[in-house]
KEPAKE-817258 format. One line per field, with one value per atom (N, C-alpha, C): residue number from 1; z, x, y. Coordinates in steps of 0.1 Angstrom, whole numbers. Layout:
n	(NUM;...)
pz	(Z;...)
px	(X;...)
py	(Y;...)
//
This chain:
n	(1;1;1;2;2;2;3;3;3;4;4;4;5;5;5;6;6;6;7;7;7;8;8;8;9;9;9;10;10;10;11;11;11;12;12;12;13;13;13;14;14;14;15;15;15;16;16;16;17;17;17;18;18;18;19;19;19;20;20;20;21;21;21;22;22;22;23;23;23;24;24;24;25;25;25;26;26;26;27;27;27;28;28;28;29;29;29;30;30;30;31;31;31;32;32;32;33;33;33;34;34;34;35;35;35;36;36;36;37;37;37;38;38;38;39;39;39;40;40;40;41;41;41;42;42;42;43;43;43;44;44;44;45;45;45;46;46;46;47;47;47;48;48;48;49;49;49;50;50;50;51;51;51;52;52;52;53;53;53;54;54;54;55;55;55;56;56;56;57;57;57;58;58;58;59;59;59;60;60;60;61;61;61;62;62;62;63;63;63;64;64;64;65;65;65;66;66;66;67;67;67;68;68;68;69;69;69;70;70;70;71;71;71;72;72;72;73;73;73;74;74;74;75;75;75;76;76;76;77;77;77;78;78;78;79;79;79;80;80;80;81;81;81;82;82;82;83;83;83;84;84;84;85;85;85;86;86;86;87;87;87;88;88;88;89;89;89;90;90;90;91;91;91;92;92;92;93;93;93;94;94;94;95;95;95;96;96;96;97;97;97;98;98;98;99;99;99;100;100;100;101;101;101;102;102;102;103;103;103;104;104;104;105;105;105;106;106;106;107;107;107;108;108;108;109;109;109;110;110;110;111;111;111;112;112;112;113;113;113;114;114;114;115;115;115;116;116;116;117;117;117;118;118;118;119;119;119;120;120;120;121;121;121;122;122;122;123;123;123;124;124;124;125;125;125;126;126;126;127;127;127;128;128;128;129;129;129)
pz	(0;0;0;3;8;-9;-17;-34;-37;-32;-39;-41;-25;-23;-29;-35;-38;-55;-63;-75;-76;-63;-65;-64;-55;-52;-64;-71;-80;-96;-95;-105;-103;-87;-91;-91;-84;-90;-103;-113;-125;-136;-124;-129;-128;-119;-113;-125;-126;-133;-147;-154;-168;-167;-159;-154;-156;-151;-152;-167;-170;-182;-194;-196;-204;-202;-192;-185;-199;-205;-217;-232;-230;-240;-252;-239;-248;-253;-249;-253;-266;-274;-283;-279;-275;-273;-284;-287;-303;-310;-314;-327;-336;-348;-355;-361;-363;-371;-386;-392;-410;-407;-410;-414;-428;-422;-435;-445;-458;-474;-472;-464;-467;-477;-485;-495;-507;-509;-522;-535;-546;-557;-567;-578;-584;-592;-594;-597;-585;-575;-562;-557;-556;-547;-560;-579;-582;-587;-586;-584;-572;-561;-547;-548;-554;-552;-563;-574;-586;-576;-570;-561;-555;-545;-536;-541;-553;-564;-568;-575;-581;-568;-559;-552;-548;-553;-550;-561;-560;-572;-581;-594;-604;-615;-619;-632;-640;-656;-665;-669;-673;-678;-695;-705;-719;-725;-728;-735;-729;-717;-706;-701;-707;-700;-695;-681;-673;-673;-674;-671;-658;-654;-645;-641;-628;-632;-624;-618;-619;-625;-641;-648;-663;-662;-680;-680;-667;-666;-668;-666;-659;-650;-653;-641;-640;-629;-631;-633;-643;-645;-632;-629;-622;-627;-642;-641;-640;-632;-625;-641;-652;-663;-659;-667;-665;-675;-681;-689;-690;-704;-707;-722;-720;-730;-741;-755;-765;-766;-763;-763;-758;-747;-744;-750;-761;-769;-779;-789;-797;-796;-787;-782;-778;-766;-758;-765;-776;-789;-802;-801;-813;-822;-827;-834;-832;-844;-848;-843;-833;-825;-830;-833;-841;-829;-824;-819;-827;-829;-839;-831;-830;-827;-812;-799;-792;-785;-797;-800;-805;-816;-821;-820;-818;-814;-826;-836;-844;-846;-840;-838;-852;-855;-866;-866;-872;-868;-880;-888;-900;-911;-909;-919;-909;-902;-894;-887;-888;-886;-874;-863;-851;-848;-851;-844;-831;-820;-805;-806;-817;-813;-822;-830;-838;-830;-830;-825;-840;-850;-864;-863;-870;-868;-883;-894;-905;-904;-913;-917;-930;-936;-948;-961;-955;-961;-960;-951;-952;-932;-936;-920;-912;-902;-894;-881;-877;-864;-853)
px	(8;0;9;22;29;35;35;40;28;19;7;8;7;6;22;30;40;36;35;27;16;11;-1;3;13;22;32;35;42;37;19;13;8;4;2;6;23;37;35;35;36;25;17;1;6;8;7;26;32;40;35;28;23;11;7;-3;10;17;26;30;37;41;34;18;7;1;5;-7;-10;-5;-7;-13;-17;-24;-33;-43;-54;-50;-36;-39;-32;-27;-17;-6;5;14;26;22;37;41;46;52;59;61;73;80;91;99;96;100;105;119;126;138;144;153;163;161;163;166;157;141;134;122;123;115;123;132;142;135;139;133;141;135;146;158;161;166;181;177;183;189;180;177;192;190;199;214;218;237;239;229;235;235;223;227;242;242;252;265;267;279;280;277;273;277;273;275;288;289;302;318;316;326;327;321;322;328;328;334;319;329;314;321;312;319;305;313;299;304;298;304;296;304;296;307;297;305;314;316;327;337;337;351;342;350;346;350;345;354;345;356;354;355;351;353;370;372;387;396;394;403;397;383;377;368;369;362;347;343;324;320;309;306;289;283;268;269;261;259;248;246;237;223;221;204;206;217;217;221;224;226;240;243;258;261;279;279;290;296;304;316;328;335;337;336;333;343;352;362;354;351;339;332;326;312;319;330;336;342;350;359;348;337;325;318;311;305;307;319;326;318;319;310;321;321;324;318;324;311;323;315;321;315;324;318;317;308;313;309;313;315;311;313;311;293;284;274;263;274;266;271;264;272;266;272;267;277;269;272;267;280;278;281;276;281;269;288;280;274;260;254;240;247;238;240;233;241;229;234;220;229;222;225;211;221;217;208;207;200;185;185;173;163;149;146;144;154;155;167;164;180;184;191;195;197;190;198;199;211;208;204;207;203;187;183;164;161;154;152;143;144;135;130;120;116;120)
py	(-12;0;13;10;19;25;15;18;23;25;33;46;51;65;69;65;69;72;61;66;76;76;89;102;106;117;121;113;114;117;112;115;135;131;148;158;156;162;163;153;156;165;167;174;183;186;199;206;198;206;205;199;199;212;215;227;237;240;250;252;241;243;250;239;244;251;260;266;278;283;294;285;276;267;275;279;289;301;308;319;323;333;329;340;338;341;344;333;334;341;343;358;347;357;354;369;370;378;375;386;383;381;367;365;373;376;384;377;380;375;363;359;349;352;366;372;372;363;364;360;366;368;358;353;349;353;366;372;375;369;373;365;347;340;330;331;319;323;337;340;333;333;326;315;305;290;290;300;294;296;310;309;296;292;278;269;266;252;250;264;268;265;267;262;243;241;227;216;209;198;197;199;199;186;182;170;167;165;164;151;138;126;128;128;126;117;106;94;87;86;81;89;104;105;117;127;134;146;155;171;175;185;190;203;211;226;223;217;220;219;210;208;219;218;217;232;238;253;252;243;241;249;257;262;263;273;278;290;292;308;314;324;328;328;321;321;300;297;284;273;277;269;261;249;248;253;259;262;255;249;244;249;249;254;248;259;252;237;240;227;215;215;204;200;205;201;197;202;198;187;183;172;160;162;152;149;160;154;148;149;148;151;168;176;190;194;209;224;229;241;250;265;275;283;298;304;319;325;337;350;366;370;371;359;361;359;357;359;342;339;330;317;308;292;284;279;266;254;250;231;222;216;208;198;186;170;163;159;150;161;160;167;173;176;183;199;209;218;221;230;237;250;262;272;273;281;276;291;300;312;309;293;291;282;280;266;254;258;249;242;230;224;224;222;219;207;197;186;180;179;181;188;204;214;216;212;210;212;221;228;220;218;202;214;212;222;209)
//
């Protein structure tokens, strides 16, 4: 009898501190702050993930072999693209990329020609959408 009143003392110790604790249940007490930069735009929000990325080990695999931004100059641009040097596309595709004044990119392979500023591809002298 004597392990009884011990569990019962012990239960309304524990009442009585769950009363303390909850005692603000009903009311609303809580706040929140606006956290800094938690309204970021995309314009704002993807130079930050590209920085982020961009320090890390990046690797493209095309056809089995691997470049890297440590070795092959891969990176993210800030609207988050990867971008790769024309040497890469030339070499990984084994395809002919021209770049012309800084501006225009056309990729050729076989008898296929794609400029990257059309949504047409040539093939064979005959325009394919």
């Amino acid at each position: 009898m004597h392990e009884w009143k011990r569990y019962v003392w012990f239960a309304v110790i524990l009442g009585i501190l769950m009363l303390f604790k909850f005692e603000f249940i009903g009311q609303n007490l809580a706040h929140t702050e606006k956290v800094q930069g938690a309204n970021l735009r995309k314009e704002e929000w993807d130079p930050i993930i590209a920085e982020e990325v961009n320090q890390m080990y990046l690797a493209v695999h095309i056809d089995g072999r691997k470049f890297t931004n440590l070795d092959d100059g891969i990176y993210l641009d800030d609207a988050r693209r990867m971008m790769l040097p024309i040497e890469i596309l030339r070499d990984g595709f084994d395809c002919g990329a021209h770049l012309y004044d800084q501006q225009l990119l056309i990729i050729e392979k076989e008898k296929m020609c794609w400029n990257l500023n059309q949504t047409k591809i040539i093939i064979s002298g005959i325009k394919k959408k």
